[in-house]
PDB file of N, CA, C and O in Angstrom:
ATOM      1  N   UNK A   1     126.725 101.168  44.462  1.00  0.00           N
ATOM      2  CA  UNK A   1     126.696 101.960  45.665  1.00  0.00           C
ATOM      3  C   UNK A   1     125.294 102.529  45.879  1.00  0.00           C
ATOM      4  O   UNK A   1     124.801 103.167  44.949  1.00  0.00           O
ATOM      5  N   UNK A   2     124.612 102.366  46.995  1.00  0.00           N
ATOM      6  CA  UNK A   2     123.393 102.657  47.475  1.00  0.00           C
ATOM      7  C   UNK A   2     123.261 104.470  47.744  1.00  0.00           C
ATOM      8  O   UNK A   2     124.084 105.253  48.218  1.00  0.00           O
ATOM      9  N   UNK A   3     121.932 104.683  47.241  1.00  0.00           N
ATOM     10  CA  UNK A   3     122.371 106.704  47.460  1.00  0.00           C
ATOM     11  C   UNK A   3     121.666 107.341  48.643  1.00  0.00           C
ATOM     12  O   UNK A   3     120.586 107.013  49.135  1.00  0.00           O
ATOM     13  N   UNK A   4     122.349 108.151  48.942  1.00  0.00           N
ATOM     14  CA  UNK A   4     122.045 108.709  50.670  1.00  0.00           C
ATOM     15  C   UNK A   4     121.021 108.316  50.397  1.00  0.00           C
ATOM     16  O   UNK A   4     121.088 107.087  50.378  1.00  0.00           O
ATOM     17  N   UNK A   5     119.794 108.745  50.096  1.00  0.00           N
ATOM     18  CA  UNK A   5     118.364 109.070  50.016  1.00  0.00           C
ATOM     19  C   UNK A   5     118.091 107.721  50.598  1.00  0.00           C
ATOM     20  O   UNK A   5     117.493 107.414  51.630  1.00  0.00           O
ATOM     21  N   UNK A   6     118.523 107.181  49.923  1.00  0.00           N
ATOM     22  CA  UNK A   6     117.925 104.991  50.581  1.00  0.00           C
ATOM     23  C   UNK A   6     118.996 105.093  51.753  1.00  0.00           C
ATOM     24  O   UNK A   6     118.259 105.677  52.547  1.00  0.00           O
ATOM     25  N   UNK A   7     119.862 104.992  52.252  1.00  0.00           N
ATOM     26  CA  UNK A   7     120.304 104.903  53.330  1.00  0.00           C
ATOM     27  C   UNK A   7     119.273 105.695  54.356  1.00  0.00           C
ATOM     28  O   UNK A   7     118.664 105.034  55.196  1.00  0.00           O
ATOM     29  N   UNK A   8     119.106 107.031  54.273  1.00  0.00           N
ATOM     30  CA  UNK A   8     118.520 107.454  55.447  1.00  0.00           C
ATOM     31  C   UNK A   8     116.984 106.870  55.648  1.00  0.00           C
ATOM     32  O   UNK A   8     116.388 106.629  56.698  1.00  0.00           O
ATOM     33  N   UNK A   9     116.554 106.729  54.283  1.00  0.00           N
ATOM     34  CA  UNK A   9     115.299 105.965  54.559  1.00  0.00           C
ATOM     35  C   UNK A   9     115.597 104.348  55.191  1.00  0.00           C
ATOM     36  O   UNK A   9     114.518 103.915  55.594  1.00  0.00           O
ATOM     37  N   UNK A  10     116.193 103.806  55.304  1.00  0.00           N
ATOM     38  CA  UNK A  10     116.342 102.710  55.870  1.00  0.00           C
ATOM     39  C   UNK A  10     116.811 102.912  57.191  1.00  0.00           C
ATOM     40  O   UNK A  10     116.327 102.098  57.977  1.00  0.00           O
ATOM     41  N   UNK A  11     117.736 103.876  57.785  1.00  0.00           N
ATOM     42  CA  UNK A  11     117.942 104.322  59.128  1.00  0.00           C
ATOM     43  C   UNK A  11     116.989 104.800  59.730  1.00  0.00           C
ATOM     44  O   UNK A  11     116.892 104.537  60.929  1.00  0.00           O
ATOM     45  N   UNK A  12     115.880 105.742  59.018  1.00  0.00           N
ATOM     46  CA  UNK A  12     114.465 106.452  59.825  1.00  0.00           C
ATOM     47  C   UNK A  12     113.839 104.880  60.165  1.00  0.00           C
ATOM     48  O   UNK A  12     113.777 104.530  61.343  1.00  0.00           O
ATOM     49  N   UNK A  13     113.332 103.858  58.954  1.00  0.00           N
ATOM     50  CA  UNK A  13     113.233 102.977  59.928  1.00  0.00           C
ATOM     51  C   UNK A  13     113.625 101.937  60.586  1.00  0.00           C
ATOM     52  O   UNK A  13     112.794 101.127  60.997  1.00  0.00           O
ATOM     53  N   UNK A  14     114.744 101.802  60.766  1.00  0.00           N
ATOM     54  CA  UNK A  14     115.347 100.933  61.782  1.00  0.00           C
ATOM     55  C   UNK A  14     115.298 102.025  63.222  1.00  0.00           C
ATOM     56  O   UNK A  14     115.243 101.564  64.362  1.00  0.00           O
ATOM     57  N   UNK A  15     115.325 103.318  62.966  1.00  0.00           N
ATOM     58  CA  UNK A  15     114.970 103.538  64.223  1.00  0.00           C
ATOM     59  C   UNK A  15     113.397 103.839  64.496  1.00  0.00           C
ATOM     60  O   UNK A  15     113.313 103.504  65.678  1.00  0.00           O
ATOM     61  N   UNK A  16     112.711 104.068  64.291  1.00  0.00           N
ATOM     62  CA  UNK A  16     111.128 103.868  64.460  1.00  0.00           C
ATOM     63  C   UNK A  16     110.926 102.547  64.699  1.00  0.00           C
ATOM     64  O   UNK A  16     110.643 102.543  65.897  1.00  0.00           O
ATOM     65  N   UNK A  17     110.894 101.515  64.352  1.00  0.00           N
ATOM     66  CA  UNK A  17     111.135 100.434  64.644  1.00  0.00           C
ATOM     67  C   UNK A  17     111.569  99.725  66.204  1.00  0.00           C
ATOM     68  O   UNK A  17     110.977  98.900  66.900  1.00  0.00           O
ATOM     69  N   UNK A  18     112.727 100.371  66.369  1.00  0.00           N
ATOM     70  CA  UNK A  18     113.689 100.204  67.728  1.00  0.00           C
ATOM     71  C   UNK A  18     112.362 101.283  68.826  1.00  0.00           C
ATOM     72  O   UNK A  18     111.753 100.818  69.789  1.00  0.00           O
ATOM     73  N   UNK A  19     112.250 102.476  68.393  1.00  0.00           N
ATOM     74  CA  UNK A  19     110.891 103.238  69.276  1.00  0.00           C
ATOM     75  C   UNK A  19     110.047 102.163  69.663  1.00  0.00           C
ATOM     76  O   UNK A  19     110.020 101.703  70.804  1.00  0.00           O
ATOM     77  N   UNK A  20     109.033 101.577  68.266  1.00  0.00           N
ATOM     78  CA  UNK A  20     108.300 101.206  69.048  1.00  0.00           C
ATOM     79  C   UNK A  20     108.543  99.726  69.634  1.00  0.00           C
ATOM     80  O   UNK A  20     107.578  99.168  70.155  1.00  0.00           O
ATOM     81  N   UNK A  21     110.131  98.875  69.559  1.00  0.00           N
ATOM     82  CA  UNK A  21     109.982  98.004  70.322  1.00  0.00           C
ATOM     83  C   UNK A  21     110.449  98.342  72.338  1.00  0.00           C
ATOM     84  O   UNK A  21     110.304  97.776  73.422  1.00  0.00           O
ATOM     85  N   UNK A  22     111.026  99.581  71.789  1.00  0.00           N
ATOM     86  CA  UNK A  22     111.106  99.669  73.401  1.00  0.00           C
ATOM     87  C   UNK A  22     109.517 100.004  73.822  1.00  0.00           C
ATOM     88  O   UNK A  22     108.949  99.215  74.576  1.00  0.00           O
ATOM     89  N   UNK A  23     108.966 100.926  73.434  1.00  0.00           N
ATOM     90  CA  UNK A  23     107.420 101.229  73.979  1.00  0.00           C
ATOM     91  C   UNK A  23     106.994 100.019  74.269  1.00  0.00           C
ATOM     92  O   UNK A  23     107.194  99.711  75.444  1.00  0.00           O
ATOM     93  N   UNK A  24     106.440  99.163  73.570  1.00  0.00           N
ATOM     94  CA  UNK A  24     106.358  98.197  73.802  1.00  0.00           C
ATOM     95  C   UNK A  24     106.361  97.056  75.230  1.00  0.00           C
ATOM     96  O   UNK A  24     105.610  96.383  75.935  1.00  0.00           O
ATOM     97  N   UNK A  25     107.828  97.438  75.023  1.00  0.00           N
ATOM     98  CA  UNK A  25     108.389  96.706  76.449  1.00  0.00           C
ATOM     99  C   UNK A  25     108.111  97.934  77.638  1.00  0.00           C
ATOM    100  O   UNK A  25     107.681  97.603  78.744  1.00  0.00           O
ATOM    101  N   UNK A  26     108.311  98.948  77.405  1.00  0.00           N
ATOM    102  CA  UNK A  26     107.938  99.794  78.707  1.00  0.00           C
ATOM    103  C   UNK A  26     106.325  99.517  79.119  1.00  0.00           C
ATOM    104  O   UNK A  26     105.837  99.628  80.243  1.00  0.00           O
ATOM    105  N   UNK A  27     105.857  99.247  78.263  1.00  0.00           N
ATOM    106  CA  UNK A  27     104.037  98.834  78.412  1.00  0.00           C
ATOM    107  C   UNK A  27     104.100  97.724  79.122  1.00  0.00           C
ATOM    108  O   UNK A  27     104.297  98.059  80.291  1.00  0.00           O
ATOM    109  N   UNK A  28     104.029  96.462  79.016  1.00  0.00           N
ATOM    110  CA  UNK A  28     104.471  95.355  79.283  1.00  0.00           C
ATOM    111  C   UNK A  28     105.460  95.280  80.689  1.00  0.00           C
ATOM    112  O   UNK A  28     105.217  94.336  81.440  1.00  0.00           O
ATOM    113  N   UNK A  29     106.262  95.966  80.978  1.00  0.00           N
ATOM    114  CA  UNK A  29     106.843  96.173  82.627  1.00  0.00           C
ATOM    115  C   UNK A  29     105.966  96.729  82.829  1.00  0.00           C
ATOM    116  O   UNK A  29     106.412  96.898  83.964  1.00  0.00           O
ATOM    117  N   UNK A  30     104.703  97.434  82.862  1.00  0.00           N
ATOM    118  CA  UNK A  30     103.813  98.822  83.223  1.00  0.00           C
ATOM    119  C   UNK A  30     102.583  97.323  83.752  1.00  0.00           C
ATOM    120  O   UNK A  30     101.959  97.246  84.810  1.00  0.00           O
ATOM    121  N   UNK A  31     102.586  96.496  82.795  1.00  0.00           N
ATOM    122  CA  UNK A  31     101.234  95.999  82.907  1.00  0.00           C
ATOM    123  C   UNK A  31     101.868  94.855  84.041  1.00  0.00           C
ATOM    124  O   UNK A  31     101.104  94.279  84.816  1.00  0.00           O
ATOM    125  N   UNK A  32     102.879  94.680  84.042  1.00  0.00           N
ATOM    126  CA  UNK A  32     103.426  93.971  85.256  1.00  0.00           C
ATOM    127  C   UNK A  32     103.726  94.343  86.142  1.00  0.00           C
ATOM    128  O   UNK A  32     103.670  93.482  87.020  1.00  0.00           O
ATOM    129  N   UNK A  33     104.113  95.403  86.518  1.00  0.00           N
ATOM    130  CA  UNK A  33     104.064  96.334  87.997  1.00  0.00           C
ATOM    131  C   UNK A  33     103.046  96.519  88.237  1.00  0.00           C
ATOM    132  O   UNK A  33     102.770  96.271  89.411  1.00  0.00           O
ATOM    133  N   UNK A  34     102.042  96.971  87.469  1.00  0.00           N
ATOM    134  CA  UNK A  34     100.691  97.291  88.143  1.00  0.00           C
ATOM    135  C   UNK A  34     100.021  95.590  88.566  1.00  0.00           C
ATOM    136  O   UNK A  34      99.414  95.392  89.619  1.00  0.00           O
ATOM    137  N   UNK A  35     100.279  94.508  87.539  1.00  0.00           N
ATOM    138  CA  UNK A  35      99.262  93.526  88.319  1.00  0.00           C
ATOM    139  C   UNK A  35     100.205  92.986  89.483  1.00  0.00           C
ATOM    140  O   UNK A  35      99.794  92.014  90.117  1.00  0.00           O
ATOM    141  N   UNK A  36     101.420  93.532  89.808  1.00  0.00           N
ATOM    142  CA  UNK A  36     102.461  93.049  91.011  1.00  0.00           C
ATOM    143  C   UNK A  36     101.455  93.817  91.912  1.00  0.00           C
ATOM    144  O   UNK A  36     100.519  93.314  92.534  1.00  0.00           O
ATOM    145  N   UNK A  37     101.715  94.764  91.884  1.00  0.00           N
ATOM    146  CA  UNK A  37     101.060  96.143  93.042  1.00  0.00           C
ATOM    147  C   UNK A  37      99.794  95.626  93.645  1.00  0.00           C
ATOM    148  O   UNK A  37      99.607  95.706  94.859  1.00  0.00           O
ATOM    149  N   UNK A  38      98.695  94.960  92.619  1.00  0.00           N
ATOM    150  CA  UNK A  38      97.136  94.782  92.675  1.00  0.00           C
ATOM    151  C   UNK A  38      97.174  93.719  93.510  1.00  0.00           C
ATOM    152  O   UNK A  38      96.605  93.745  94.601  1.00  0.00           O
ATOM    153  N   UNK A  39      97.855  92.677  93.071  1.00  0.00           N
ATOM    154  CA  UNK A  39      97.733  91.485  94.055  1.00  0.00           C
ATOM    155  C   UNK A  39      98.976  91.551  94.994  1.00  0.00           C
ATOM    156  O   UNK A  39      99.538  90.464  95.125  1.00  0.00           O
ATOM    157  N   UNK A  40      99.412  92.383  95.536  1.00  0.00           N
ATOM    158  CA  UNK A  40     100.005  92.789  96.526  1.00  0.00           C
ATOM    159  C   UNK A  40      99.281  93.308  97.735  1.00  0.00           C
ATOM    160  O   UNK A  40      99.394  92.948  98.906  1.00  0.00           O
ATOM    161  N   UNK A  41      98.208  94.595  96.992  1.00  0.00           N
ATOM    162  CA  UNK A  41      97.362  94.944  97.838  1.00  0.00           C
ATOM    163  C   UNK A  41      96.294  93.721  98.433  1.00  0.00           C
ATOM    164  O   UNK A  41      95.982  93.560  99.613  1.00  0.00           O
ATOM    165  N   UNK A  42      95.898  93.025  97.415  1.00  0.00           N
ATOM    166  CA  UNK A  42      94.680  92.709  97.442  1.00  0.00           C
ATOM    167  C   UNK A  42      95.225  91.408  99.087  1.00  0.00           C
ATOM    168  O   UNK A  42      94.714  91.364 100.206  1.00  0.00           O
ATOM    169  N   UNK A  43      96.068  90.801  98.670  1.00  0.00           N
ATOM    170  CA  UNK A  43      96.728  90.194  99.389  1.00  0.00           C
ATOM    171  C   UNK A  43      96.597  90.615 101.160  1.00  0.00           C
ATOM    172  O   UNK A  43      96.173  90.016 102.148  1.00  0.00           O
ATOM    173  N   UNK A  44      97.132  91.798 100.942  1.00  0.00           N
ATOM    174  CA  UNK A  44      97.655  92.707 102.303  1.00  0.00           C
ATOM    175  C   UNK A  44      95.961  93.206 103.302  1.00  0.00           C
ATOM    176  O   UNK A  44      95.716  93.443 104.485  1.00  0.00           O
ATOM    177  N   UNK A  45      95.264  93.173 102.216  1.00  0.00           N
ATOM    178  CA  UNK A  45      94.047  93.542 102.732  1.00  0.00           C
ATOM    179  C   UNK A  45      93.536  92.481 103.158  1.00  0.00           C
ATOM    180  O   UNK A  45      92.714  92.626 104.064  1.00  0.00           O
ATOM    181  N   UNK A  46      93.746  91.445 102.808  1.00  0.00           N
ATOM    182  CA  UNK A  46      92.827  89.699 103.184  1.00  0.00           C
ATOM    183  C   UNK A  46      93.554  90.175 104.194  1.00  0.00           C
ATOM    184  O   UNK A  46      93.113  91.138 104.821  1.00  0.00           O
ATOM    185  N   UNK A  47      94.768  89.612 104.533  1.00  0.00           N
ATOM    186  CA  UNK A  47      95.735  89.215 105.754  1.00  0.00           C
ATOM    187  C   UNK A  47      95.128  90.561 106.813  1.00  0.00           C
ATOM    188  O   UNK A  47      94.426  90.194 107.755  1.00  0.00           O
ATOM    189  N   UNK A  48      95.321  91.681 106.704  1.00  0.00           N
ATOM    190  CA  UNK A  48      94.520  92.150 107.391  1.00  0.00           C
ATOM    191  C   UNK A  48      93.233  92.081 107.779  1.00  0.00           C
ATOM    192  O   UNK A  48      93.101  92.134 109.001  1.00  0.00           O
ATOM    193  N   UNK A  49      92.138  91.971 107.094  1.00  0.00           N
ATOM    194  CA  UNK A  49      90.552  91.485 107.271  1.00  0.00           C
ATOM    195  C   UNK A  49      90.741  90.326 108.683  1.00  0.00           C
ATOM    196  O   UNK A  49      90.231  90.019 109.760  1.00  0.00           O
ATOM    197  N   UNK A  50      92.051  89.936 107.596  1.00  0.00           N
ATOM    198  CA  UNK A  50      91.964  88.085 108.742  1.00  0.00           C
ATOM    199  C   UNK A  50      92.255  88.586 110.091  1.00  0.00           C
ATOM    200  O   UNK A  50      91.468  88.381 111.016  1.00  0.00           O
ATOM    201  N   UNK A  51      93.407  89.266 110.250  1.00  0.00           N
ATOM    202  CA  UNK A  51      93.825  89.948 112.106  1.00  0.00           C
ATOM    203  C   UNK A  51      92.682  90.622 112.245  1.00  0.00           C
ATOM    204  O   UNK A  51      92.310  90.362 113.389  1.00  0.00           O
ATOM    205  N   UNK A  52      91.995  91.258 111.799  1.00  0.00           N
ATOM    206  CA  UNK A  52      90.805  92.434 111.875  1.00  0.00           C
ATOM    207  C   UNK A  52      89.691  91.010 112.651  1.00  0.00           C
ATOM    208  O   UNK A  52      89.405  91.085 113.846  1.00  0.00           O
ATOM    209  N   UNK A  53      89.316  90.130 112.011  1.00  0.00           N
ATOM    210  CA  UNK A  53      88.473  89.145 112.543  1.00  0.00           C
ATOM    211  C   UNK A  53      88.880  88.537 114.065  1.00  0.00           C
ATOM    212  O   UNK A  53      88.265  88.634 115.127  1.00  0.00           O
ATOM    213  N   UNK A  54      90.272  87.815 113.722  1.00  0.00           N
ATOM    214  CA  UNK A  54      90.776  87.317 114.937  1.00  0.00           C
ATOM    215  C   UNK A  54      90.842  88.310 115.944  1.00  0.00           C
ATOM    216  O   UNK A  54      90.052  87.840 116.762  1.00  0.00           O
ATOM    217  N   UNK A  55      91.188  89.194 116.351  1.00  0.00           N
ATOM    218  CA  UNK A  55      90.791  90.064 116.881  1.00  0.00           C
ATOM    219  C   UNK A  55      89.692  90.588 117.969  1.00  0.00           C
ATOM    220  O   UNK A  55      89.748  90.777 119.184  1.00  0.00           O
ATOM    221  N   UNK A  56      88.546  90.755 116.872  1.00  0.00           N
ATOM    222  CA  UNK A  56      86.936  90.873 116.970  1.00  0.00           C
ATOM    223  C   UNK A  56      86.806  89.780 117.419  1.00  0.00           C
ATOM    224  O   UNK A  56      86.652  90.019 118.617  1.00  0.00           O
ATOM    225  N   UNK A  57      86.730  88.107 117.228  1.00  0.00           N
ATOM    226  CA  UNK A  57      86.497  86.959 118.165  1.00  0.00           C
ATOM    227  C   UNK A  57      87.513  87.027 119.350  1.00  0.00           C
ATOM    228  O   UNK A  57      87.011  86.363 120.257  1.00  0.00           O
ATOM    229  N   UNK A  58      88.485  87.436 119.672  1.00  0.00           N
ATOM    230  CA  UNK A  58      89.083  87.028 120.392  1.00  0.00           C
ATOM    231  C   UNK A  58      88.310  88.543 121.718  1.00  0.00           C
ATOM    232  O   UNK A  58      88.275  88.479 122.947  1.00  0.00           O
ATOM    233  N   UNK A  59      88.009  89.257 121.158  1.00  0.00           N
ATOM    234  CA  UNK A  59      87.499  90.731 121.945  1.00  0.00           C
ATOM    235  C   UNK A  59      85.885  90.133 122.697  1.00  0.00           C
ATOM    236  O   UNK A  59      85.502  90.351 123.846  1.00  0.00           O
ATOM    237  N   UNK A  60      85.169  89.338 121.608  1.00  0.00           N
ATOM    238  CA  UNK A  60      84.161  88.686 122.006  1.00  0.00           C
ATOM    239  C   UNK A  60      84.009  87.963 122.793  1.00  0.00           C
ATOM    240  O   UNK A  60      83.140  88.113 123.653  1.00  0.00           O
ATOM    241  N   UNK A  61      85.128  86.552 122.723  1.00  0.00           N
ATOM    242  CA  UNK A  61      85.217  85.559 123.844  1.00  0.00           C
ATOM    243  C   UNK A  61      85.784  86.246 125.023  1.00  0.00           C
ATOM    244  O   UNK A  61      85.838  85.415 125.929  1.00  0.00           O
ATOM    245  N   UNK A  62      86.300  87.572 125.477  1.00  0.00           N
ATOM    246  CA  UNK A  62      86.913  87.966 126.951  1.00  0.00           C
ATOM    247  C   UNK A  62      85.883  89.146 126.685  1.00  0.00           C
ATOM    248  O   UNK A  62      86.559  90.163 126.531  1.00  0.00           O
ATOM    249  N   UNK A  63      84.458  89.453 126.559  1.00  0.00           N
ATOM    250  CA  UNK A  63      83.494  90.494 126.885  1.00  0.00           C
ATOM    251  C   UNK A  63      83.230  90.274 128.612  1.00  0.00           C
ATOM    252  O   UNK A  63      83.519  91.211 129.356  1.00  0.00           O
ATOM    253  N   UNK A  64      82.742  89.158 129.113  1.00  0.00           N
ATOM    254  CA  UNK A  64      82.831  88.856 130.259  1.00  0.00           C
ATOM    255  C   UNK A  64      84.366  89.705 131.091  1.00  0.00           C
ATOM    256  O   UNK A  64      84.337  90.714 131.795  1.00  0.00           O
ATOM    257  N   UNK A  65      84.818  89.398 130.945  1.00  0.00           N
ATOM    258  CA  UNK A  65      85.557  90.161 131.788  1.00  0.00           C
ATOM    259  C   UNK A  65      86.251  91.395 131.423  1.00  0.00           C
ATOM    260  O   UNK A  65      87.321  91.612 131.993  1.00  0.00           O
ATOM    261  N   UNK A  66      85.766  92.339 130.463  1.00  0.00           N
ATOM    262  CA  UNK A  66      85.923  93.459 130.329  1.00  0.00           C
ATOM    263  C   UNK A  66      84.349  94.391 130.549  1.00  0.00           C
ATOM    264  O   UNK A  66      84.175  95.569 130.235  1.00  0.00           O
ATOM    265  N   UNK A  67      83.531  93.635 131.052  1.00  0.00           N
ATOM    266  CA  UNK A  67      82.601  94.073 131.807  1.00  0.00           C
ATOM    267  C   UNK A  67      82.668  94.201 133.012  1.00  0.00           C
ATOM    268  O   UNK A  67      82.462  95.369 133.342  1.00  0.00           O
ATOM    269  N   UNK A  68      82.880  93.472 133.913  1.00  0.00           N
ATOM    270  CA  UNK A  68      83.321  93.076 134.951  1.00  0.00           C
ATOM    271  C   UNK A  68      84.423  94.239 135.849  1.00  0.00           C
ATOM    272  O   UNK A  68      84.318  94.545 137.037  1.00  0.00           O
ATOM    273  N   UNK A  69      85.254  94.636 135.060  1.00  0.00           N
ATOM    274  CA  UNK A  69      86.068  95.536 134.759  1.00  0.00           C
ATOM    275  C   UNK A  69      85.584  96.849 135.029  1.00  0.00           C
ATOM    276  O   UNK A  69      85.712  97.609 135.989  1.00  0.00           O
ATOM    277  N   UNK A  70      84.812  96.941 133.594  1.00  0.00           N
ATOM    278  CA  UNK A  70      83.995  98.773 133.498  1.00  0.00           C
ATOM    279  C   UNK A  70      82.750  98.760 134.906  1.00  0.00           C
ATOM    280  O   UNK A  70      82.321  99.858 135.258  1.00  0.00           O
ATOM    281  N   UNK A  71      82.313  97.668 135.533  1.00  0.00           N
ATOM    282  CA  UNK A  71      81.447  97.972 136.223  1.00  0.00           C
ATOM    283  C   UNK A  71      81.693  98.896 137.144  1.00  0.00           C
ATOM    284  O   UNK A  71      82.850  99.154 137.473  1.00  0.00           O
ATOM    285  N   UNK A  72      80.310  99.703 137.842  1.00  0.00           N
ATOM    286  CA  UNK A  72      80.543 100.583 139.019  1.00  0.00           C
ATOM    287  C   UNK A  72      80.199 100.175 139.933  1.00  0.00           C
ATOM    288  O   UNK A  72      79.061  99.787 140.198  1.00  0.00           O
ATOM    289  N   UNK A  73      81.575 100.192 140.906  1.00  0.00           N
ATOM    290  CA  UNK A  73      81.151  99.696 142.433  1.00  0.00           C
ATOM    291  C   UNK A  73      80.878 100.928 143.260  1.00  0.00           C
ATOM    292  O   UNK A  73      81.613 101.913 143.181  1.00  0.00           O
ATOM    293  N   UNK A  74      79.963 100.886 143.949  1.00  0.00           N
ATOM    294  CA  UNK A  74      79.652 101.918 145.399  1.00  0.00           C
ATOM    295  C   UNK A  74      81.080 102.222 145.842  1.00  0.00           C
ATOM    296  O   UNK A  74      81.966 101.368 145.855  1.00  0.00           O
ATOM    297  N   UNK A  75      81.231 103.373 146.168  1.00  0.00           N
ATOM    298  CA  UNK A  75      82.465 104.075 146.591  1.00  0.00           C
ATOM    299  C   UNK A  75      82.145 103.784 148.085  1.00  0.00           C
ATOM    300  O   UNK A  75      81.046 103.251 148.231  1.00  0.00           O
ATOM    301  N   UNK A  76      82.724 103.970 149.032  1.00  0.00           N
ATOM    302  CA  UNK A  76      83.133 103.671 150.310  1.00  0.00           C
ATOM    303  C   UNK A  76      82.792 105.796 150.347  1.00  0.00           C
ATOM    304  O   UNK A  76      83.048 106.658 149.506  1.00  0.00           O
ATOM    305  N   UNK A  77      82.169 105.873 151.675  1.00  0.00           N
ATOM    306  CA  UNK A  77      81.785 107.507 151.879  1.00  0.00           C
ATOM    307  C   UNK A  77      83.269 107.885 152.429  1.00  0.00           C
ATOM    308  O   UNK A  77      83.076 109.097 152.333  1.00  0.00           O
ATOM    309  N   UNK A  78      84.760 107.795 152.990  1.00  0.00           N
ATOM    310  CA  UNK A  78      85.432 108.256 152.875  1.00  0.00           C
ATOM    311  C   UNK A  78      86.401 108.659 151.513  1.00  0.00           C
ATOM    312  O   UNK A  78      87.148 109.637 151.470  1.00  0.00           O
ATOM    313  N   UNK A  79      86.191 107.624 150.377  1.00  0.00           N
ATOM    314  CA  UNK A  79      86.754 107.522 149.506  1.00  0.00           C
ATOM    315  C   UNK A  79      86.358 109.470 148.415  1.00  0.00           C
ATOM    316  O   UNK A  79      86.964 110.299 147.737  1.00  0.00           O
ATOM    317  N   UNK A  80      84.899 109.185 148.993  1.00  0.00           N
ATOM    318  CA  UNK A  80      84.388 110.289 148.162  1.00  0.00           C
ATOM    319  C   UNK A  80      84.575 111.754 148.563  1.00  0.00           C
ATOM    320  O   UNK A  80      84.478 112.768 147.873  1.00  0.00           O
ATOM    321  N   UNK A  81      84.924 111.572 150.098  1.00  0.00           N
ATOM    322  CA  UNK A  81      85.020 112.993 150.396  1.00  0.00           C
ATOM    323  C   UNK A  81      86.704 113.169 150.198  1.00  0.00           C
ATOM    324  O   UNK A  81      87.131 114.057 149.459  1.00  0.00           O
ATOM    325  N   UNK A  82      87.447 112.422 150.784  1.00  0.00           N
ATOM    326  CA  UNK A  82      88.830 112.801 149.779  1.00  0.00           C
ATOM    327  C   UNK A  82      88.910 112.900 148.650  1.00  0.00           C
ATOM    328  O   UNK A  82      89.897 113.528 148.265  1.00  0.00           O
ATOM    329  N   UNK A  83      87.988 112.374 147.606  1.00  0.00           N
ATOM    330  CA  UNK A  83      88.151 112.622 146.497  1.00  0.00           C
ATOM    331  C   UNK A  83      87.792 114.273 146.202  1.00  0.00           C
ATOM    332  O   UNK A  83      88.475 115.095 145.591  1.00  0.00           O
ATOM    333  N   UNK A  84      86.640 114.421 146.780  1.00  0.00           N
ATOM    334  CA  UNK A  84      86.295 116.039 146.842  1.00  0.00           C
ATOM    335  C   UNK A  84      87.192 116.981 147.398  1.00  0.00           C
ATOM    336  O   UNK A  84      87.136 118.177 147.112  1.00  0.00           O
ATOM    337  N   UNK A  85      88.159 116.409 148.314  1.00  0.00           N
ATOM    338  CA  UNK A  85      89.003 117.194 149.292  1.00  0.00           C
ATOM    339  C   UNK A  85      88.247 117.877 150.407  1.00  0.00           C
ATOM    340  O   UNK A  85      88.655 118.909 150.940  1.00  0.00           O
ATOM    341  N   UNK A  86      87.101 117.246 150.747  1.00  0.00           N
ATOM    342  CA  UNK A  86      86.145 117.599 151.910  1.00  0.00           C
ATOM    343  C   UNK A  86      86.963 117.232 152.965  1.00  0.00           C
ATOM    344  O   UNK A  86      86.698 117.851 153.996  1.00  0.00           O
ATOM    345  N   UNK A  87      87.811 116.486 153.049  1.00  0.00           N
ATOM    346  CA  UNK A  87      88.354 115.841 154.636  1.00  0.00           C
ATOM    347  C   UNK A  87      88.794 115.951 155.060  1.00  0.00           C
ATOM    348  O   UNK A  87      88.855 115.263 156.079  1.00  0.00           O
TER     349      UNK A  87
END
């Protein structure tokens, strides 16, 4: 028959043991969520850059007619005095 003394020493480590295999594994999901997260972002930021570009060319090729647009035309002299409420 084996005496407490060796039993509990063999239970302290079977559980120290069991500690550090869960740590372990909690590290290891840790180092895999974070490189999920990283190339998640990194991902999300291209795809954006990319609409961010298309965008900017597509704003470029219709400058012509968002000039065209902002230009100032001569007001018509009734236009201006109703606008003042002169009339």
């Amino acid at each position: 028959m084996a005496s407490p003394v060796n039993k509990r020493t063999a239970g302290a480590r079977g559980f120290w043991a069991s500690i550090a295999r869960i740590f372990v594994v909690e590290v290891l999901v840790l180092v895999a969520l974070s490189g999920a997260i990283v190339g998640y972002l990194n991902w999300s930021s291209e795809v954006a850059f990319a609409e961010f570009l298309a965008a900017s060319q597509q704003t470029a090729a219709s400058s012509p007619v968002i000039h065209a647009i902002t230009e100032r035309r001569p007001c018509e002299r009734g236009a201006m005095a109703r606008l003042h409420g002169s009339a």
